[in-house]
C-alpha positions in Angstrom: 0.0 0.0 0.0 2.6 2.1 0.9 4.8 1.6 -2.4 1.4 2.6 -4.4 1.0 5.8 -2.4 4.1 6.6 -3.6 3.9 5.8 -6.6 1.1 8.2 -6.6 2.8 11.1 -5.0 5.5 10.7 -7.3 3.3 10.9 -10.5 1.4 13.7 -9.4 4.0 15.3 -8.8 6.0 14.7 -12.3 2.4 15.8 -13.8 2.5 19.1 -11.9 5.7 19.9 -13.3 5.3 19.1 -16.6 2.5 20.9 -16.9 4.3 24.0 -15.6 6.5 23.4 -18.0 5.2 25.1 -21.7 7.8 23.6 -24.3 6.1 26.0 -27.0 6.6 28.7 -25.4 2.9 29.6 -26.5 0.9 30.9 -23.2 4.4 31.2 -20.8 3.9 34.7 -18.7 7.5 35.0 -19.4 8.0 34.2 -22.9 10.8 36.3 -24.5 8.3 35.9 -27.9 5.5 37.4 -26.5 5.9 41.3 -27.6 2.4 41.9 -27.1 1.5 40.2 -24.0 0.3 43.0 -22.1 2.9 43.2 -19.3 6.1 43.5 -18.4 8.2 40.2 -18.7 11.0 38.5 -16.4 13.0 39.0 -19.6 12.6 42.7 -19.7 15.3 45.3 -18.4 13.5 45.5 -15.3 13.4 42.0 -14.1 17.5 42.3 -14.4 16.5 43.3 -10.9 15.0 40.5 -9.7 16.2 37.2 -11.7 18.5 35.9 -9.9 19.5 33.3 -7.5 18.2 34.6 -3.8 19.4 32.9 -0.6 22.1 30.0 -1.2 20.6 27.2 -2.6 23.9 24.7 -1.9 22.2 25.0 1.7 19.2 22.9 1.2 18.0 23.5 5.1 17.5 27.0 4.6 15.4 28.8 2.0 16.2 29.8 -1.4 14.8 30.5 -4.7 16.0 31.3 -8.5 14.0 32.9 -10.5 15.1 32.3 -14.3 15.2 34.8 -16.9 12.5 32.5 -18.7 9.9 33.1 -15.9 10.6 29.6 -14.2 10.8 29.8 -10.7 12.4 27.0 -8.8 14.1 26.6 -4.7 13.6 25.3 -1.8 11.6 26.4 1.5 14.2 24.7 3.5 12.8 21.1 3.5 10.5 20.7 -0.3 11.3 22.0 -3.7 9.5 24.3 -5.0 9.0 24.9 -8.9 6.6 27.4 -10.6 6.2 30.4 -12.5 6.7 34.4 -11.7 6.3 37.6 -13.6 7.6 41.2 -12.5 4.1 43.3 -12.6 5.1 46.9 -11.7 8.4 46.4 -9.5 6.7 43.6 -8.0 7.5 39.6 -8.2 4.6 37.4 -8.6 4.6 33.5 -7.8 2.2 32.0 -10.5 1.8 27.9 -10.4 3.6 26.8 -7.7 4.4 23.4 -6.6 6.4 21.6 -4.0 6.6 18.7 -2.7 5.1 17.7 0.5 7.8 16.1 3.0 7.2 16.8 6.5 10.0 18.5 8.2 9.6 19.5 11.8 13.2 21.3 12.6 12.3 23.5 9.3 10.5 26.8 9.4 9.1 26.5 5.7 8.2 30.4 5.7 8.5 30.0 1.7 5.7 28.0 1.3 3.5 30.2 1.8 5.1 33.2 -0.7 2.5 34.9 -3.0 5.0 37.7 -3.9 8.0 39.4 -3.3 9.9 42.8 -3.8 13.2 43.4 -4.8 15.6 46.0 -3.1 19.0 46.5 -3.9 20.3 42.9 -2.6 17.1 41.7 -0.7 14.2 40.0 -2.1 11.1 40.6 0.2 8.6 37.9 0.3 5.3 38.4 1.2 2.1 36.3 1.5 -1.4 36.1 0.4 -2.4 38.4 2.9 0.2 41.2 1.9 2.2 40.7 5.3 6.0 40.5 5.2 6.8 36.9 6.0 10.7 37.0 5.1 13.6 37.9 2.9 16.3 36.3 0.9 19.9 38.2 -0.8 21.7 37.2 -3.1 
């Protein structure tokens, strides 16, 4: 029973990140094609500011995240990986289809998991959640 559940998880999870990923590049919030997409892009002179690596992500017991110039997002909250999407909307970082994995880690405090945005400042990313509060920051 336990192998199947696995199994399970495991799938699930594959499917979530494939269909994250868009191959096509047809639909992406951060496709370098899309001229005309109506907002500002990860690959536009702004983002410069915010892709990045932020935290250390060799240190997989802390947080960290690196947000590609192609708009994929992927990290760690200091226990699960995380993989998703993020756009730069007006000097601000948005976290669009995020997964992680689900591994229970009591010594961690998995802050990250619950990022809906963040801000970039100088070398500080601040990451906030749904509700708009500060919940923590990463540098570079």
């Amino acid at each position: 029973m336990r192998t199947r559940f696995t199994f399970l998880a495991l799938a699930l999870l594959l499917g979530a990140a494939a269909c994250a990923a868009d191959p096509g590049g047809s639909g992406s919030p951060a496709s370098p094609d899309d001229s005309g997409s109506g907002g500002p892009s990860p690959s536009s002179s702004a983002a410069g500011s915010a892709a990045g690596t932020w935290g250390n992500p060799e240190n997989t017991r802390e947080p960290s995240l690196e947000l590609h110039e192609d708009g994929r997002l992927t990290g760690t909250d200091g226990c699960n990986r995380l993989m998703g999407q993020w756009v730069l909307e007006e000097g601000k970082v948005i976290f669009k289809e995020v997964a992680m994995t689900m591994m229970a880690c009591p010594d961690v405090d998995q802050w990250l998991a619950s990022a809906v945005s963040a801000v970039p400042a100088a070398d500080t990313l601040l990451v906030y959640d749904g509700a708009g509060n500060e919940i923590g920051t990463l540098t570079r």
